[in-house]
C-alpha positions as CSV (number, residue, x, y, z in Angstrom):
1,X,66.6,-48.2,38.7
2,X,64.1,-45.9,40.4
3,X,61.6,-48.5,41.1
4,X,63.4,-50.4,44.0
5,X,64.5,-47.4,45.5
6,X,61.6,-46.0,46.1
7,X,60.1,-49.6,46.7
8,X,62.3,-50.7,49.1
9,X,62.2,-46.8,50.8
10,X,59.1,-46.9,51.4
11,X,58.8,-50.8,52.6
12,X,61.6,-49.7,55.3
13,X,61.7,-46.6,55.4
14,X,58.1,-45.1,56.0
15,X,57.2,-47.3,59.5
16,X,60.5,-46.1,60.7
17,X,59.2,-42.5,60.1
18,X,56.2,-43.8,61.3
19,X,57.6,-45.6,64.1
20,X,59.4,-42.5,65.6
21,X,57.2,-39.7,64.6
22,X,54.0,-41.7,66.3
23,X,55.3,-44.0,68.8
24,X,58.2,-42.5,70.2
25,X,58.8,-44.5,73.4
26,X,58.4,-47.8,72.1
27,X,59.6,-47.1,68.6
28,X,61.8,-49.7,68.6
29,X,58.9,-52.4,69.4
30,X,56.6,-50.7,66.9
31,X,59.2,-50.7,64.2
32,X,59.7,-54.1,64.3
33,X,56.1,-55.0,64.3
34,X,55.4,-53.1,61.1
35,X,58.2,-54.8,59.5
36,X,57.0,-58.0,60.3
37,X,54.3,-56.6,58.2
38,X,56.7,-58.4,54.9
39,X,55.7,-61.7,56.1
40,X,52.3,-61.1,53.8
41,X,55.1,-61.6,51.3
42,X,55.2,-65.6,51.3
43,X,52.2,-65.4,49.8
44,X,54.7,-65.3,46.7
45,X,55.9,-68.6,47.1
46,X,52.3,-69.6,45.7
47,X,53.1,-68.0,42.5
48,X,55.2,-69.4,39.3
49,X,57.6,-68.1,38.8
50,X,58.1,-67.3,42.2
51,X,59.0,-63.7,41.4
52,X,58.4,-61.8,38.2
53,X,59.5,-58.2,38.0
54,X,56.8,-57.1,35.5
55,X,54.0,-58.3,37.8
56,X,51.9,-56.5,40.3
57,X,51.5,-58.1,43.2
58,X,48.0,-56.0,44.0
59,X,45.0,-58.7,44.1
60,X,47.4,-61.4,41.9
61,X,48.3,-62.7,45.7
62,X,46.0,-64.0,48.1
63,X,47.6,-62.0,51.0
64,X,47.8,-59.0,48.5
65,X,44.2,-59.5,47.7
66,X,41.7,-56.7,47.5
67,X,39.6,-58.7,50.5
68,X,43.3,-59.0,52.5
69,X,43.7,-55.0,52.2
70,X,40.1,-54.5,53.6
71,X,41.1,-56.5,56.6
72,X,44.1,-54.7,57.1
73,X,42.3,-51.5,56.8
74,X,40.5,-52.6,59.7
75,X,42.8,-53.4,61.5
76,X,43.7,-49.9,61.7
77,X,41.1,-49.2,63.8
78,X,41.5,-51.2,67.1
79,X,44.2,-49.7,69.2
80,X,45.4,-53.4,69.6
81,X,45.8,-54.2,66.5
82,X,46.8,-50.7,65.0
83,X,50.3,-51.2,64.7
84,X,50.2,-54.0,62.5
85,X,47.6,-52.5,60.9
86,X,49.9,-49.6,60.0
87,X,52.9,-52.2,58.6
88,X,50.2,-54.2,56.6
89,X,48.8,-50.7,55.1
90,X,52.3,-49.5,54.4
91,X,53.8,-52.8,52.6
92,X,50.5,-52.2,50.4
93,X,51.3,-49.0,49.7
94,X,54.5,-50.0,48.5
95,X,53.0,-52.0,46.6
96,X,50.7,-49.8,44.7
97,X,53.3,-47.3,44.8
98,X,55.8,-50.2,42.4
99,X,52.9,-51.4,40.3
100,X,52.3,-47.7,39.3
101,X,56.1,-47.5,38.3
102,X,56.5,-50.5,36.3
């Protein structure tokens, strides 16, 4: 019961702390770019079964992959690009964060 909670807290709730804490003025914008961070999600529509509770999703997903997280690192540190840098890093934190729970 705990698990999606915290899952879903964190996958919504952390770049909108994020999102008003750092970018005050355009919060709104930057909100919705780090939740557009999800979209690495589809990647799940590649799998079968499409969704299995008892699966991490942490390099079993091409977008979840341990080479896809080094990208998005990266993409931290362009000023460009930060923003969706910070919604990719936080959706794989939230990540990490469930498959520690299960």
């Amino acid at each position: 019961m705990l698990q999606p909670i915290v899952h879903y807290g964190i996958h919504f709730g952390l770049p909108l702390l994020v999102a008003l804490l750092i970018y005050r003025k355009i919060w709104i914008k930057a909100y919705t770019i780090m939740i557009l961070g999800m979209l690495i999600d589809l990647d799940h529509l590649l799998a079968n079964p499409m969704f299995d509770p008892n699966r991490c999703s942490i390099n079993f997903h091409p977008l979840h992959s341990y080479y896809a997280i080094i990208i998005y690192l990266v993409l931290l540190i362009p000023k460009q690009t930060r923003i969706l840098g910070l919604g990719l890093v936080i959706h794989i934190i939230a990540d990490i964060v469930d498959c520690s729970l299960m």
